[in-house]
VMD Tcl script that draws the C-alpha trace (Angstrom):
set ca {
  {0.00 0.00 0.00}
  {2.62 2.17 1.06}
  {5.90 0.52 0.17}
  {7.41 1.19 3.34}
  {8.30 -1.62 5.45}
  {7.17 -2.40 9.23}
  {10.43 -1.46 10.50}
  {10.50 1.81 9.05}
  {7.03 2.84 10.17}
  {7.75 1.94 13.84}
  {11.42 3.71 13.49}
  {9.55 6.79 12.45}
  {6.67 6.23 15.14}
  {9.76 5.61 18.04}
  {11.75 8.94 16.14}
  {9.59 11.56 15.27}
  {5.78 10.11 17.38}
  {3.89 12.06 14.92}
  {1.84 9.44 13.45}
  {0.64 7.32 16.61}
  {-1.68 4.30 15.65}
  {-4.33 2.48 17.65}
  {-4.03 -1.15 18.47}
  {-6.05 -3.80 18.53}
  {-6.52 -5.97 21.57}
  {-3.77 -8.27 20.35}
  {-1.07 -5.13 20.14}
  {-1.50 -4.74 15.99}
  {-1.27 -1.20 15.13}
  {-4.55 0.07 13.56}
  {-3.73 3.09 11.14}
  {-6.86 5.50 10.19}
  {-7.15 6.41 6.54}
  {-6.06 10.01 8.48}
  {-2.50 8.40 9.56}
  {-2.09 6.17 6.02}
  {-2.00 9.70 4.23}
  {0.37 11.29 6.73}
  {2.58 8.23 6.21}
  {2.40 8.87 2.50}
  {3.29 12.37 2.35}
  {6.21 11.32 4.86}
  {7.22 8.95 1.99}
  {6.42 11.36 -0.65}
  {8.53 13.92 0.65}
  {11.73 11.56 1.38}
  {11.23 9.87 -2.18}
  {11.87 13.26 -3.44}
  {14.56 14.34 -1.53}
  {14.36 15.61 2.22}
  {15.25 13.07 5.06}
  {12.99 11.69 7.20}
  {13.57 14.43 9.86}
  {12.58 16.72 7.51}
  {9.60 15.22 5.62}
  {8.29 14.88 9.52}
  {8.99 18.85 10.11}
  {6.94 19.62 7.27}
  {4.26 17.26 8.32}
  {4.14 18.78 11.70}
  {3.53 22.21 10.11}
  {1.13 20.83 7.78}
  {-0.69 19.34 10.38}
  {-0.69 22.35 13.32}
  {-1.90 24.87 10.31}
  {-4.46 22.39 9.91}
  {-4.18 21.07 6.57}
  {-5.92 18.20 5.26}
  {-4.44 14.62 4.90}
  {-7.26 12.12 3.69}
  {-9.95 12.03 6.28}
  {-9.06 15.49 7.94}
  {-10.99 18.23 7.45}
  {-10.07 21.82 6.54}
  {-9.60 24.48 9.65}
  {-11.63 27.78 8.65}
  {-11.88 30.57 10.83}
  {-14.93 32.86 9.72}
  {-14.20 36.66 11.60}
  {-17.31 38.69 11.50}
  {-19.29 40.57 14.33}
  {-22.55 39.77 12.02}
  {-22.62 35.81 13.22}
  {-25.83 35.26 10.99}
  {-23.80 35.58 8.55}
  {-21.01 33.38 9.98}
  {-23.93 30.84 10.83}
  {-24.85 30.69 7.16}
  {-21.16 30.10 5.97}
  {-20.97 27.71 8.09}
  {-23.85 25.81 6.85}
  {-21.92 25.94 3.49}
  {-18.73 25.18 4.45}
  {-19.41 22.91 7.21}
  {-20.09 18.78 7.14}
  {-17.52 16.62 5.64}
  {-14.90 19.13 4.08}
  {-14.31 21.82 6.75}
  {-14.21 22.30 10.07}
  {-15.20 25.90 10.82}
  {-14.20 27.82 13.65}
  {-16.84 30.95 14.29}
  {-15.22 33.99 16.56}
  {-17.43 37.38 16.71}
  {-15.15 39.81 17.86}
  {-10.81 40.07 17.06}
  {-10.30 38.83 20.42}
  {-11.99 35.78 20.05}
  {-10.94 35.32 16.51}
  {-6.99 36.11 17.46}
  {-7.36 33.40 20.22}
  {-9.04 31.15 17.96}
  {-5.97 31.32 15.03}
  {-3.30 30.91 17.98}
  {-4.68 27.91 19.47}
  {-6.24 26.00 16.32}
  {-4.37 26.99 13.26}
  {-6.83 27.20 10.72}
  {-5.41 26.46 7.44}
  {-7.89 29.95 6.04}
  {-9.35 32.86 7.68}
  {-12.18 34.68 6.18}
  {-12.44 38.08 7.88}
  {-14.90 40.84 7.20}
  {-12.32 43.30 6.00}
  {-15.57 46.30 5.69}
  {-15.61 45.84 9.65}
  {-13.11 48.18 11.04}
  {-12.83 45.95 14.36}
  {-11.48 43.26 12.29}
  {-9.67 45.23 9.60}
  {-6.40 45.06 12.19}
  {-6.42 42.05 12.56}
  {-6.45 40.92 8.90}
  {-3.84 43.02 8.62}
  {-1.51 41.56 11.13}
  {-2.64 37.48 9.87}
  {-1.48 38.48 6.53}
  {1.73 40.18 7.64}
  {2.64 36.96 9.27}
  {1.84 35.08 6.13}
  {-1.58 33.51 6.52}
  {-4.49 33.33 4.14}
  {-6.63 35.43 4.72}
  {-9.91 36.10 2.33}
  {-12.20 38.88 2.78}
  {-15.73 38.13 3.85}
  {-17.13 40.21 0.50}
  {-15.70 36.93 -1.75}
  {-18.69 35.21 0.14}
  {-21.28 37.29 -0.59}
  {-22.81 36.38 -3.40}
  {-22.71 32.58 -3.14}
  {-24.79 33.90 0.31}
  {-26.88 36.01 -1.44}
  {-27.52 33.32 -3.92}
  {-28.59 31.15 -0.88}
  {-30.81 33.59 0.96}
  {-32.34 33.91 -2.82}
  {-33.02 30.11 -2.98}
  {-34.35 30.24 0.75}
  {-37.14 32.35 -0.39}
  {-38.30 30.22 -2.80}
  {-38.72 27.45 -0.79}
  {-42.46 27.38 0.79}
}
mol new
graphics top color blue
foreach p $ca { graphics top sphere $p radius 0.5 }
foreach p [lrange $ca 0 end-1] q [lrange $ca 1 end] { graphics top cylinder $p $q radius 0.2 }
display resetview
C-alpha cells in the first residue's frame, strides 16, 4: 500500500511520534485512513529528496496549520461581528470538508488562530474591528480572504431560501 516496510514505520513512530496508531486488543497497530495519508506524504517527501527528519517537520507544520491529509478536514476561521452571517457560511462550508471555527469579535478570533491553526481565515475586511487584525494574519503570512468573496454565493442562498415554501 505504502511501500514502506514495518520497520521503518515503527522507526519513524519511536523517532519523530507524529503518526501514533491504535491497536487492537492483540497489540497490531490500527492506522486511520487520516495516519495512512500522513505516512504517504512522509514517503512522498523523502522519495523526493528531504530526510525523514525533515519530511516529519513539514508534516508537523502541515498538520498544526491544519491542513488536510485524507480524512481530515479543513480548519476555517470565519471573523465577523454579524454571526448570521457566519452561521450561514458555516452551513456551506461545514459537514464533511471543513471544520469551521466561528469567533465574533478580534479577540476571540486572534485566540481562535493561535490555538487552532486554521489552514484559512475569512475576515470581514468592511468591519473596522477586524480590519487590524487581517492586517496583522497576513503580515505573518496567513491566508486570509475577505468576507465580501462570500457574498454572493450567500446572497444566492438567501435567494433560494425564499423560494422554498
Amino acid at each position: 500500500m505504502l511501500d514502506l516496510s514495518a520497520a521503518t514505520i515503527r522507526t519513524w513512530e519511536t523517532r519523530y511520534g507524529l503518526v501514533e496508531p491504535g491497536r487492537s486488543p492483540g497489540g497490531q497497530r490500527l492506522y486511520s485512513r487520516d495516519q495512512v495519508e500522513q505516512l504517504r506524504f512522509v514517503s512522498d517527501g523523502v522519495a523526493s529528496g528531504p530526510r525523514p527528519g525533515g519530511a516529519h517537520r513539514l508534516l508537523k507544520e502541515r498538520t498544526a496549520r491544519g491542513d488536510s491529509f485524507g480524512g481530515t478536514r479543513l480548519r476555517v476561521l470565519l471573523a465577523e461581528s454579524k454571526l448570521g452571517a457566519a452561521a450561514v457560511l458555516r452551513e456551506l462550508l461545514g459537514g464533511e470538508a471543513f471544520e469551521v471555527l466561528l469567533a465574533g469579535d478580534p479577540d476571540t478570533a486572534k485566540r481562535l488562530y493561535e490555538e487552532l491553526a486554521p489552514a484559512v481565515v475569512v475576515v470581514d475586511t468592511d468591519d473596522g474591528d477586524f480590519e487590524g487584525l487581517a492586517d496583522r494574519l497576513r503580515g505573518a503570512g496567513v491566508k486570509v480572504l475577505p468576507m465580501g468573496l462570500l457574498e454572493r454565493p450567500l446572497a444566492l442562498l438567501d435567494r433560494a431560501r425564499s423560494l422554498v415554501p
